[in-house]
N, C-alpha and C positions, 0 to 999 in steps of 0.2 A: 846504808841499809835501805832497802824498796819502803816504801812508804807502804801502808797498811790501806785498806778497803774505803774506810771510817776517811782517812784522809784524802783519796781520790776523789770521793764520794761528792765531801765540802769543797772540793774545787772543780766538780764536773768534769773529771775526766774520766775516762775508762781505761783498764786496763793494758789494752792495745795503744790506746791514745798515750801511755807513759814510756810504751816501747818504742814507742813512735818517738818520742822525745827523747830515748836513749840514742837510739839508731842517727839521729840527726846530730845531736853533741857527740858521738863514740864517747860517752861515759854517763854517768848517772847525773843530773841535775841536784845541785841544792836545795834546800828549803827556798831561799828566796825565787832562784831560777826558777822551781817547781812550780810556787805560788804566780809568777808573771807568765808562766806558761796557762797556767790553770783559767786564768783571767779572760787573757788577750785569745785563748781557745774555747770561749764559752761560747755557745750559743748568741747570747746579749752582746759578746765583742765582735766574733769571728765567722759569727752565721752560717754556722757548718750544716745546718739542713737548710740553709734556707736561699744560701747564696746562689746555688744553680739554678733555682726557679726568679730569683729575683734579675736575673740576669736576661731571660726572656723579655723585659720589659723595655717595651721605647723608650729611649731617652734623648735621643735628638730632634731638638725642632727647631725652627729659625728666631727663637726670643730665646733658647735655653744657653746661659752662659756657662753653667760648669759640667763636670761628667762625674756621675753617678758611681759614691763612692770615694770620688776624691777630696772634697771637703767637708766640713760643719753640716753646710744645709745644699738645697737647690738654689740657683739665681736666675732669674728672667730678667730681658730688657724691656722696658715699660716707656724708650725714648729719652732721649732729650737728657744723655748723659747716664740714668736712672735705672737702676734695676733692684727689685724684690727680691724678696730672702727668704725662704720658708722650709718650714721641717716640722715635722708631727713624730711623736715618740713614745710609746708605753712607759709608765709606771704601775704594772701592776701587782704583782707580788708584793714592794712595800707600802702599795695602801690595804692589799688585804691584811696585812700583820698592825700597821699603824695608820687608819687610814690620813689622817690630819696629815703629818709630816710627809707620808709619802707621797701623797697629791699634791702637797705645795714644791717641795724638793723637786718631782717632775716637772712643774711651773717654772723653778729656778734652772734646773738644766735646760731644756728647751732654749730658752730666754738666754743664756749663756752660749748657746751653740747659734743664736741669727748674732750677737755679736761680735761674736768671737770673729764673723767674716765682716766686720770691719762697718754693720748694719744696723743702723739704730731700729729694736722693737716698737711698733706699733701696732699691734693689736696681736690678744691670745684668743685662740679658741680651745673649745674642749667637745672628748666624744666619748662618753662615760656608758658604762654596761653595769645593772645590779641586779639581783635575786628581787623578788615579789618584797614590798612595805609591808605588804598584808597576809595572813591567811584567805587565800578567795574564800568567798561562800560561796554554798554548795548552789548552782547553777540554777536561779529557778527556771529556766529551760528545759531544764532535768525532768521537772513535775510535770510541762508539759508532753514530752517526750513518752514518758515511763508508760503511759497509758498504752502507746501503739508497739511498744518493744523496740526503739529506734534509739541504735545506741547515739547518744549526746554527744562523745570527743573520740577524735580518733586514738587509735590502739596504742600499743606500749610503743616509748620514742618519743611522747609528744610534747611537746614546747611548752604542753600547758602541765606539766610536771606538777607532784603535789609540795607542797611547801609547809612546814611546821612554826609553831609557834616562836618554838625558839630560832627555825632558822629566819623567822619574816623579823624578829629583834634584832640578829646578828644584822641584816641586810638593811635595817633603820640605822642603826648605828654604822655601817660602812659608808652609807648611802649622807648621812649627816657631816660626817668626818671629812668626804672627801669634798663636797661640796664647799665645807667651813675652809677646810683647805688650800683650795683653787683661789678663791675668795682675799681669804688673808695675805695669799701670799703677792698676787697681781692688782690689787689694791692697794696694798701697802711700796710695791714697787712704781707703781703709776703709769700702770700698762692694761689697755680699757679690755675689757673680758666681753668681745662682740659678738659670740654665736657657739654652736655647736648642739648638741644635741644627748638626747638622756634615753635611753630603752631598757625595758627590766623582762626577765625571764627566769625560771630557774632555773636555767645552764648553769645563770653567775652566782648563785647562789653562794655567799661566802668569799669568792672569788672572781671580786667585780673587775672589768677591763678601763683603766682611766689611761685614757690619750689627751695627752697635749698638744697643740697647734701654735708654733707663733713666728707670723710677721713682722719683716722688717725693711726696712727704705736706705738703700744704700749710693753713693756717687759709685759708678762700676769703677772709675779710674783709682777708688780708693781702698776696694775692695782685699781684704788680707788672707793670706792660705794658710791652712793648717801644715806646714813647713818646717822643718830646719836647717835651712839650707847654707851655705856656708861655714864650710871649715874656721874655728877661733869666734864664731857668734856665741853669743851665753845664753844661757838657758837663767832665767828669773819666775820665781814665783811670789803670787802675790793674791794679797785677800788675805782669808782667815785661815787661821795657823791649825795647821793637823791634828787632828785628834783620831781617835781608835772608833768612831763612828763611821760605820757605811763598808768595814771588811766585809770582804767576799760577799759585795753586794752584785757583782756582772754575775759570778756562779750563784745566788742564790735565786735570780731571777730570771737562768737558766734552765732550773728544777723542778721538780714538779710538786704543788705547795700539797700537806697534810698534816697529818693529826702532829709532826712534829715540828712543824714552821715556826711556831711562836719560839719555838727557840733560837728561830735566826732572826731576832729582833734586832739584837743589837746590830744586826746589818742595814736596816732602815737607817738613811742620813734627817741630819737635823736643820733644818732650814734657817737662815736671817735675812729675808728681803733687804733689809735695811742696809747691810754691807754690801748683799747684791747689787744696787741703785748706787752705790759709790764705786764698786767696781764695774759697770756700767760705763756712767760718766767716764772715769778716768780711761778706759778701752779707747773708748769713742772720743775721746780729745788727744790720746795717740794717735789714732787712725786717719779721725780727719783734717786735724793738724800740724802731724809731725811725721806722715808714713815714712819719710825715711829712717827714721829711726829703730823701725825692729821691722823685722825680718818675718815673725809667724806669730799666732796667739791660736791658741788651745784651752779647751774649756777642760778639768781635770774632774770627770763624771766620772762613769762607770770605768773601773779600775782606777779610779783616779791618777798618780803619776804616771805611771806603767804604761796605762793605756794612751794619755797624755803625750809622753814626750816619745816612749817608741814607734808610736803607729807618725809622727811629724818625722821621726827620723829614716823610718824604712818608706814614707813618701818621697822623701830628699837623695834616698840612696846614700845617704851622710851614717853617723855613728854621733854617740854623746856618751860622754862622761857626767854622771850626778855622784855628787856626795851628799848623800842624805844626812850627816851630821846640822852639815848648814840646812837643811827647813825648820824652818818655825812650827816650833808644835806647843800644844796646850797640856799635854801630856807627860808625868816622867815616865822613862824608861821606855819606852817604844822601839822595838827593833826595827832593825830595817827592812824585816819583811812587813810590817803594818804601817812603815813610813810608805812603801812603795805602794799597800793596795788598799789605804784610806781612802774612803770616800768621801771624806770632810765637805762640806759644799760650801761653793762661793769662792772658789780658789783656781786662778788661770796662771799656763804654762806661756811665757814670752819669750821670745826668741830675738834678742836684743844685739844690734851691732855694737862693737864693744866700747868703739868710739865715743858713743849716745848713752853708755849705760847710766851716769852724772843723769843727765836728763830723765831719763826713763823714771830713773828714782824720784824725781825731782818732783813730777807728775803724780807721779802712787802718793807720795809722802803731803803733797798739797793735798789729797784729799782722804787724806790720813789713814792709809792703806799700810799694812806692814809687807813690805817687798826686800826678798835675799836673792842672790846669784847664787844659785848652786851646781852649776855645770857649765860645760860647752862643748861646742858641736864638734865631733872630729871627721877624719875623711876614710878612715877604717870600716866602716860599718858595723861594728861594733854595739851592743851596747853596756858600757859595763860600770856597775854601781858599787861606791865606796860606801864607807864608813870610817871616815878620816880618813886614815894611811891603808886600813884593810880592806882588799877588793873582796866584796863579798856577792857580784854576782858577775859573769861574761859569756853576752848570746850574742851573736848575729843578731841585728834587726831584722833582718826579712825571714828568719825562721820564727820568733815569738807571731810575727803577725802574717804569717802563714798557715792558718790552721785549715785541719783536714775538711773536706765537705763531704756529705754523704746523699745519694739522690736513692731514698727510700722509694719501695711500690705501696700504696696505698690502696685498703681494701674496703668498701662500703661495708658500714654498720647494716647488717639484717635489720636492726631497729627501723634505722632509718628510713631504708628499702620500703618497708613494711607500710611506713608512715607516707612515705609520697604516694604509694599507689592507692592509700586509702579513697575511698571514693564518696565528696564530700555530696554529694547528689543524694547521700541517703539519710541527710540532715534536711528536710523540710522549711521549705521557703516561709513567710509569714502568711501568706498568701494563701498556704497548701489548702488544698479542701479538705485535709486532714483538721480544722479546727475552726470551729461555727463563730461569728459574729463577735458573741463579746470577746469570747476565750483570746480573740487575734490583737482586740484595738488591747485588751488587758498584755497579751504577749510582747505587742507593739511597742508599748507605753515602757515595759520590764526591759525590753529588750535597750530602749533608748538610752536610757536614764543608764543603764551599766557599759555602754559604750561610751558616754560619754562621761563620767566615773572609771573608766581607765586610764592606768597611770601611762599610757601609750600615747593615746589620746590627749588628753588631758592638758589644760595649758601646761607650761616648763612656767611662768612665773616664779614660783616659788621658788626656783633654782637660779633663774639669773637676775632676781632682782638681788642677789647675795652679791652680787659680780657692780665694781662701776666699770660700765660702759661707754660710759661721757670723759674720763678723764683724760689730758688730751686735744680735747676741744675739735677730734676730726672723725667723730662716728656719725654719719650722715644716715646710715641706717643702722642699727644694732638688735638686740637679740628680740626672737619670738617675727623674725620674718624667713623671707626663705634664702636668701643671705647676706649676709653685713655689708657696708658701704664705708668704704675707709677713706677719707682724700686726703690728699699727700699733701702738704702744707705747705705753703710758696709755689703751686703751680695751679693749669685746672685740671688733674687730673685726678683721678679717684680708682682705687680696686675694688671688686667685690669677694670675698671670700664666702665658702661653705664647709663646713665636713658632713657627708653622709653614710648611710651603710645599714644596710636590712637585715639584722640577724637568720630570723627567718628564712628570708629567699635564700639566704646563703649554705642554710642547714639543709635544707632542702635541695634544692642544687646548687653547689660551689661556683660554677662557671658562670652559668646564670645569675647567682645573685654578688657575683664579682660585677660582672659586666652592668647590672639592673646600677651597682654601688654609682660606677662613673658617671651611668645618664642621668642618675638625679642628681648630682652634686653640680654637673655642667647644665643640667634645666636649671635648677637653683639658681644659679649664678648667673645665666640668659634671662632670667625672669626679670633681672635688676636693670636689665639695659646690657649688661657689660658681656664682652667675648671671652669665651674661656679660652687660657691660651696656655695652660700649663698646669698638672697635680702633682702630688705627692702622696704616700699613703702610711699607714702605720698597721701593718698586718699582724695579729693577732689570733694565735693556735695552739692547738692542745699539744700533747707530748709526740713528736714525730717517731716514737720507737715505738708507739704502739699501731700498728697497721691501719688499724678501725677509726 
């Protein structure tokens, strides 16, 4: 029977989009099918508005070692054997519902995607967005103004949005959570939290944007793919055992959040640095000790298995057999449609020669990791998931992670419109001869004291002193400059990292304040000494079905 509205809806897909999934299989999909379609076709897996325009962008240069798309992170060569790792990613829909766990959980992915290629982390950064702390008060500028009929802020659209009591609470408590968040988690893992940046507006009101950043220092000859290559390789997983935390978290932060989001809590995942940092370790002493022993390593995030081992298999052009009975779970009674699209965190897909699997074990289990083989790769293309002896799903790989794209026309907001051509010339300098002597050094004095009392402005202290930045022993510059100074331990060399980006400019004109984003993030980073030689970005926008 077609699945109903109500259940489209929860997996992001649209109506079309299921016929589309009919048309491709000649028959209707199962619950499980439906669900890894749902996933691996969201927006957060499959980038269906977003993939054509991200496609425009450079990605070749003469230090870039991989191609955009095809693994975990970016890699540049830094010489002398050496190459960086880096990747920036939203979490922001589960820290608007939970901000703690959702900010730290984005810490833990990240951080599992630079080592997943084989890349020990060495420094996180972050690039956070929230609503006003405060209710402004009412502009004494205002008082100066009123006298001459001179309206004070531009018209309807403007940035300077009014903000309520209760929404400047909500916005302390996002703004605290995610913060504690970030914090506990890259602290506790022992990965120095060196930079980034904090901007508030009432755009985010409610619905702050928290990006992650993290480097990492890899030998490139050691370097691992997100793979499955080889027909008879197993498939093993390892780390913490599955539980019902983190479903239909790709589609929930595909969506667009309201008044009914807090219902999709339980899709917010639950974070443990703690196993994270053993699961770490143990990667990284495969990788740099025993690469030949496995074949691929996958970080099991958004979509967790699903998006895990199928998108390593339709990379491979290979197929895989999982038997979900064999995962470890924390959970009774879990189907196999919530084994396949748990988000559990701290849990990697290995792609293990089958010779080596003794070993592999050997490794997890030293440092007391619970690790099952529950699959292996075949040469069908294929992918199809048991439950013991009963096959209870069979797609194509390259259809689940083929999903549609769609290149919308987009139409400026009147608002908006309205608000660039405002014409701020009719806001009076301090200077104007519109205001005699005192009135000015008094306006002067009002005017300082509240620019420098914005949370804009304002030092960031309070936010990264929450962060260790020193742990480590290689932060040569760290936060509150214009960007971090990492040196790479056993050589003389050092990177500088930044994350930048103007909301403003960018509201105001797109192009412009895309383009304004890259020159300051590469002045930043020229400021330190150091040549920029390579970015990456984590783009962040509203719902693309609506034109405006």
């Amino acid at each position: 029977m077609p699945p109903d509205q109500r259940t489209l809806d929860q997996l992001s897909l649209t109506r079309e989009e299921y016929d589309r999934i009919i048309d491709l299989l000649d028959r209707e999909p199962n619950e499980v099918e439906l669900g890894m379609f749902g996933a691996l076709w969201s927006e957060h897996c499959g980038y269906k508005n977003s993939r054509p325009l991200l496609k425009m962008f450079p990605a070749e240069g003469p230090y870039v070692l991989t191609k955009v798309g095809e693994e975990n992170a970016g890699v540049v060569d830094i010489g002398d054997g050496l190459g960086v790792a880096f990747k920036i990613e939203s979490h922001n829909h589960p820290s608007a519902i939970e901000p703690y766990e959702g900010a730290a959980t984005g810490v833990g992915g990240i951080v599992r995607d630079i080592f997943a290629m084989g890349a020990r982390p060495i420094a996180l950064l972050d690039s956070l967005r929230f609503g006003p702390l405060q209710v402004p008060k009412a502009m004494e500028l205002g008082a100066y103004h009123a006298d001459a009929g001179i309206p004070t802020v531009p018209p309807q659209g403007s940035l300077l949005g009014k903000t309520t009591e209760e929404e400047a609470a909500r916005n302390r408590h996002l703004f605290n959570g995610v913060v504690a968040g970030i914090g506990g988690y890259g602290n506790c893992i022992g990965i120095p939290t060196v930079g980034g940046e904090v901007s508030f507006s009432p755009s985010y009101s409610g619905n702050p944007l928290v990006n992650a950043m993290c480097v990492g220092i890899a030998r490139i000859d050691k370097l691992v793919k997100a793979r499955a290559d080889g027909p008879g390789n197993l498939l093993m997983i390892v780390g913490a055992d599955t539980g019902r935390d983190g479903i239909h978290g790709a589609t929930f932060a595909s969506v667009q959040l309201d008044e009914s989001s807090e219902e999709r809590r339980p899709a917010v995942q639950v974070g443990n640095p703690f196993m994270e940092k053993k699961l770490l370790e143990a990667c990284l002493e495969l990788t740099e000790e025993h690469h030949e022993w496995i074949v691929g390593l996958q970080d099991c995030g958004a979509a967790g298995l699903t998006s895990a081992a199928v998108e390593c298999a339709a990379k491979a052009g290979t197929g895989i057999i999982i038997d979900v009975a064999k995962v470890p779970r924390r959970e009774a009674g879990m189907t196999p449609y919530e084994v396949m699209l748990s988000e559990s965190q701290e849990r990697m897909l290995v792609i293990v020669a089958p010779e080596h699997e003794a070993e592999v074990r050997g490794v997890f289990e030293h440092w007391e990791l619970h690790c099952e083989t529950i699959g292996v790769v075949t040469d069908d293309g294929l992918v199809r998931i048991r439950d013991g002896d009963v096959e209870v799903a069979r797609v194509p790989a390259k259809l689940l992670t083929d999903a549609p794209t769609y290149v919308r026309e987009g139409v400026e907001s009147p608002a908006i419109k309205q608000l660039r051509e405002y014409d701020v010339s009719k806001i009076p300098d301090v200077a104007s001869a519109a205001y005699n002597g005192s009135e000015r050094r008094s306006m002067t004095s009002d005017l300082l004291l509240q620019l420098l009392a914005s949370p804009e402005i304002a030092s960031k202290r309070l936010v990264w002193r929450q962060y260790d930045h020193q742990v480590g022993t290689n932060t040569v510059v760290g936060p509150g400059s214009d960007a971090a100074v990492i040196r790479i331990k056993g050589t003389k060399k050092a990177i500088a990292i930044a994350t930048d980006g103007n909301a403003a400019y960018t509201y105001l004109d797109p192009y412009m304040g895309g383009a304004i984003a890259v020159a300051e993030a590469a002045r930043n980073v020229a400021c330190t000494g150091a040549k920029p030689i390579a970015m990456t970005n984590c783009l962040n926008f509203g719902n693309p079905e609506k034109p405006e």
